[in-house]
C-alpha positions as CSV (number, residue, x, y, z in Angstrom):
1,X,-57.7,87.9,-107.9
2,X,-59.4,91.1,-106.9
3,X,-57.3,93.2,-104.9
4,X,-58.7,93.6,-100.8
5,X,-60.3,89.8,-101.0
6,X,-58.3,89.0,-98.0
7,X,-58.6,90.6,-94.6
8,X,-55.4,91.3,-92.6
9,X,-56.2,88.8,-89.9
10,X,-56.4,86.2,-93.2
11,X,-53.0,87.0,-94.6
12,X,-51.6,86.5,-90.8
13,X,-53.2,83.2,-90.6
14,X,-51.7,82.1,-94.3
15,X,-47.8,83.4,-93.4
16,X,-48.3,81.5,-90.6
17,X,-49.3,78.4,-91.9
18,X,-46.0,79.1,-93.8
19,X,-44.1,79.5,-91.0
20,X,-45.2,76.4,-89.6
21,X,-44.0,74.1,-92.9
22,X,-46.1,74.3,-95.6
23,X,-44.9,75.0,-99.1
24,X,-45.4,77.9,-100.7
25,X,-47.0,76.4,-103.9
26,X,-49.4,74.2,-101.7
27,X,-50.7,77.6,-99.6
28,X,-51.2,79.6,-102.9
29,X,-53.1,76.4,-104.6
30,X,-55.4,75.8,-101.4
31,X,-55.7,80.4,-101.4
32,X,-56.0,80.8,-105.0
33,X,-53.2,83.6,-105.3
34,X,-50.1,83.7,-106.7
35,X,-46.4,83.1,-105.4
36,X,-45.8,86.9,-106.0
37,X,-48.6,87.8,-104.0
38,X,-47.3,85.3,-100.9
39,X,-43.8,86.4,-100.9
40,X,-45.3,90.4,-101.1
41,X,-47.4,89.6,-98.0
42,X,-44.5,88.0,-96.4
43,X,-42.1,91.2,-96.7
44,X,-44.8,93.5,-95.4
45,X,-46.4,91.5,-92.8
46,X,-43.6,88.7,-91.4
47,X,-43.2,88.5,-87.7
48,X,-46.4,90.5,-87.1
49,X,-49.8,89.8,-84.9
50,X,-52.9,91.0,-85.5
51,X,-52.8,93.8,-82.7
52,X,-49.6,95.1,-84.5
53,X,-50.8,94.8,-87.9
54,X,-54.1,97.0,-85.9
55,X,-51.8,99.3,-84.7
56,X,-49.6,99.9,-88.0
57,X,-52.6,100.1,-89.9
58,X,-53.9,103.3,-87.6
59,X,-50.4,104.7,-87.7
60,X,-50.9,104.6,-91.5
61,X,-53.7,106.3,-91.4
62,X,-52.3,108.9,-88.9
63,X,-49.5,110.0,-91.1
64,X,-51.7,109.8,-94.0
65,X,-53.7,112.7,-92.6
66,X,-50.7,114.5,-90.7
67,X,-49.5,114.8,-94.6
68,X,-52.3,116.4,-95.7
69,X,-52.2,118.6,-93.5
70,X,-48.6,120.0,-94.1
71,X,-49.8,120.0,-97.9
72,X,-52.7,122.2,-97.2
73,X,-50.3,124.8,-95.0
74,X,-48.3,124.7,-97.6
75,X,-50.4,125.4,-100.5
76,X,-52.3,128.5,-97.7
77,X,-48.4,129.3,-97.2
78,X,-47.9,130.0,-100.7
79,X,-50.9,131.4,-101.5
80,X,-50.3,134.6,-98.6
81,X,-47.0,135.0,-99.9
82,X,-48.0,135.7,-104.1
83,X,-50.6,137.9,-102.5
84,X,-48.3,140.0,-100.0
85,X,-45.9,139.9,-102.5
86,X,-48.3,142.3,-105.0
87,X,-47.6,145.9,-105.3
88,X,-50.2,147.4,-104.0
């Protein structure tokens, strides 16, 4: 199974169909995925709706970027201090 086949508002609709009663080994035969990947999805996404998994997504991607930014400071940080730090 290629990894990204299923959308986020697809893996909602499949923990909830869990949720409601059906076995595990009946949603991954009717899906085509594995138990693994079911219980995986069911630690990241339990309990959540579409709008939060929406809103935890952009969060993601916030603090994704946020880090790059500290990263580059850092590496400009560094770099002014090796060159202040030459005897001129």
């Amino acid at each position: 199974m290629k990894a990204g086949q299923y959308t986020e508002e697809q893996i909602i609709a499949v923990l909830k169909e869990g949720e409601a009663g059906a076995r595990v080994a009946d949603l991954c035969r009717k899906y085509g995925m594995s138990d693994a990947t079911y219980y995986n999805w069911k630690a990241k996404y339990s309990g959540m709706s579409v709008s939060d998994l929406k809103r935890l997504k952009a969060l993601e991607a916030e603090n994704r970027r946020l880090k790059q930014i500290v990263a580059d400071q850092a590496l400009d940080n560094l770099a002014l201090k090796e060159l202040l730090s030459k005897n001129f």
